[in-house]
C-alpha positions, 0 to 999 in steps of 0.5 A: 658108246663111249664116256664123254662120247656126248661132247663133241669129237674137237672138244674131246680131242681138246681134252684127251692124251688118250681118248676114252674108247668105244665100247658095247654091251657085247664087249668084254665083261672085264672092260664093261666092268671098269666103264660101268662109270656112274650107274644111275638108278631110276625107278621102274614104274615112270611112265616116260622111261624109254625116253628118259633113258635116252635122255640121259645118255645123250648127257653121258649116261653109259650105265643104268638100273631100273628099279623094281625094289626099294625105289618103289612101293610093294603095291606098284611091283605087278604094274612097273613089271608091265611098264618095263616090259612096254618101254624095254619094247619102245627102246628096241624100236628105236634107232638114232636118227641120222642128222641133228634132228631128236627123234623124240619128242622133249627137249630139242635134240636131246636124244639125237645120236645118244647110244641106249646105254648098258640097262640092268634091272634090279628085281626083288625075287629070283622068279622075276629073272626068268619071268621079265625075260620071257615076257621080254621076248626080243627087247631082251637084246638091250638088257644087259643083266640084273641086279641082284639085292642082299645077296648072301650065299644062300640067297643069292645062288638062287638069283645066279641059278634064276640067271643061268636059266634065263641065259639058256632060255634067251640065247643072250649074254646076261650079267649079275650086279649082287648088293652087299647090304644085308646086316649080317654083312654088318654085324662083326659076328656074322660078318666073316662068314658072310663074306666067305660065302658071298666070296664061293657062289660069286666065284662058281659064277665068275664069268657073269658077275660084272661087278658088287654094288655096296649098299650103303644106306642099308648098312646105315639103316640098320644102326639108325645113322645117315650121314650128313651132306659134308660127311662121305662114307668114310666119315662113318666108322661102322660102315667105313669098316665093312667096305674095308673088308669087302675089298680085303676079300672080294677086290683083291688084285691077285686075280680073284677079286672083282669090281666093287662100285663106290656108295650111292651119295644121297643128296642133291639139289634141283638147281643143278644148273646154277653151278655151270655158268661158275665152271666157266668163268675163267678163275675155274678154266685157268685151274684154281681148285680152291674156287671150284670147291667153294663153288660146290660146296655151295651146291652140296657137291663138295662132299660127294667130290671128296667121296668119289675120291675116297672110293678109288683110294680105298679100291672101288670104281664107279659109283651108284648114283640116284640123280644125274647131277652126279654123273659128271663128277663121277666121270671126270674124277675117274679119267687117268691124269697124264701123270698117273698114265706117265707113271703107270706105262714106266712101271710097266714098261717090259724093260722093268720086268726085272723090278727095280725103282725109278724117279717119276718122268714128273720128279716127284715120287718114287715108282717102285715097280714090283709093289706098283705093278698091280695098280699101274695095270688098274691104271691102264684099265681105266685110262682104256675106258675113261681116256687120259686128259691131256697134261694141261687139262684138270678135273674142272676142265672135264666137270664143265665139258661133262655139264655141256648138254 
């Protein structure tokens, strides 16, 4: 699989200075960390699951979670564990047809050639780890690991423990996404030395922790808050606070921290596509940005847009999503400009090992080469996963080749 592998090779070569490279669910756990892109979320207990996976991977989906906590009701957990066992089973029998025709029924062509993209599950209970795999049996092969809810220190060396023996038993590598979302994270009192655990039983479980996912709706929950459409993460101070100190102790870029994904953002409108004809027309292609965003924010997308970039700013990669217009901003916001990738490779340039600053190949900034390194080698992680756009072409450009399918 690969971002943007779902538009065509003349598009993306259109598009990239640096194409976005294959990857697979066997590849490095430090590249898959950086591609995991817009995780979309989708509950454990729909009947067409295998197929929805597919169809959403076929629009560029390369990251998913199935969900057998707070997205279904406590009732449903014993028949969505049966639906995922039978659907996991459909997903290994499937293989990409050759040709342009859809090997599936739906929409005309809408798997066709699509990659099953990397598929964790979210469980509620350490148990359910060493149970879902055993009940997997072979489909276990395209799961790529779990999601692990309200991890704390004491809570979570249970799950990485259930993880550990559910490897041995499987023979199969298996990754952990914790949730950072437990109010004692939230609450200033506690909050230091929640971290500080959280920070020991990741790090005896380095080589399977894939990423930290934030969860954020928890957090506002637990102040009875919700932040309007026009509002990012950000906006609200109690939470903005926390994500703060979650990269000051988990993302820091020394070679301890760890991946750490951007909120989920909550709101979205079913006429997903009423806004791509817009991108099209020539005003938007000819890069006026102005009218893009009013466009979006007629679409309730102008908050998640200054969300998404907020989240890099502050040091997170990728981002929960619950719906799939969401996707395609996500990924064309986190494909590296050709002036970021410009500036990225002069810092790093073996010439400059001594330190030293220089004027940007674009003239407009100073690179400092020692303070900049850290974020060029970021840089360069994503250009490897997400490509790097051409110099004349700019996020609406991505958005609308992101919107084809």
């Amino acid at each position: 699989m690969r971002h943007f592998g779902h538009i065509s090779p003349t598009a993306r070569e259109g598009l990239f200075y640096k194409e976005p490279c294959a990857f697979t669910a066997e590849s490095p756990a430090r590249m898959l960390s950086v591609a995991l892109g817009a995780t979309l979320y989708s509950p454990a207990t729909r009947p067409s699951l295998a197929d929805d996976v597919l169809k959403q991977a076929a629009r560029g989906v390369v990251s998913m979670v199935l969900c057998l906590e707070d997205s279904i009701d406590d009732a449903e957990v014993s028949d969505a564990e049966a639906n995922l066992i039978r659907q996991f089973a459909e997903l290994a029998a499937w293989e990409p047809a050759p040709g342009p025709a859809p090997r599936h029924e739906g929409d005309a062509g809408s798997t066709a050639g699509a990659d099953v993209p990397l598929l964790f599950i979210r469980v509620r209970e350490p148990d359910q780890i060493t149970d879902l795999v055993r009940r997997l049996g072979d489909s276990v092969r395209m799961l790529s690991g779990f999601v692990l809810p309200k991890f704390t220190e004491e809570r979570g060396r249970h799950f990485l423990e259930a993880l550990a023996e559910a490897e041995t038993a499987c023979g199969r590598r298996l990754f952990a996404m914790p949730v950072l979302e437990s109010p004692e994270l939230l609450h200033l009192e506690t909050r230091g030395d929640i971290l500080r655990g959280i920070a020991r039983s990741v790090d005896k479980y380095r080589d399977r922790v894939l990423a930290l996912r934030l969860g954020v709706t928890d957090f506002c929950s637990a102040y009875g808050l919700r932040r309007a459409p026009d509002m990012t993460a950000y906006d609200v101070h109690i939470v903005a606070s926390v994500i703060a100190d979650v990269v000051n102790v988990l993302g820091r870029a020394d070679g301890s921290g760890f991946t750490i994904t951007g909120p989920v953002w909550e709101y979205f409108r079913r006429q997903e596509r009423m806004f791509k004809p817009q991108l099209r027309r020539s005003p938007f292609l000819e890069g006026r940005a102005e009218e893009l965003r009013t466009a979006l924010i007629q679409h309730d997308m102008d908050g998640l847009l200054r969300e998404i970039e907020l989240d890099r700013a502050n040091g997170l990669l990728g981002k929960t999503c619950i719906h799939p217009s969401h996707v395609a901003p996500v990924h064309a916001l986190s494909v590296v400009s050709h002036e970021e990738f410009t500036d990225a490779q002069d810092i790093l340039s073996p010439e400059r090992g001594g330190g030293g600053v220089l004027r940007s190949a674009y003239t407009n900034k100073m690179n400092e080469v020692k303070p900049h390194r850290a974020w060029a080698e970021r840089t360069l992680q994503r250009a490897e996963v997400f490509g790097v756009a051409r110099e004349d072409v700019g996020f609406v450009d991505l958005l609308a080749a992101g919107l084809t399918n």
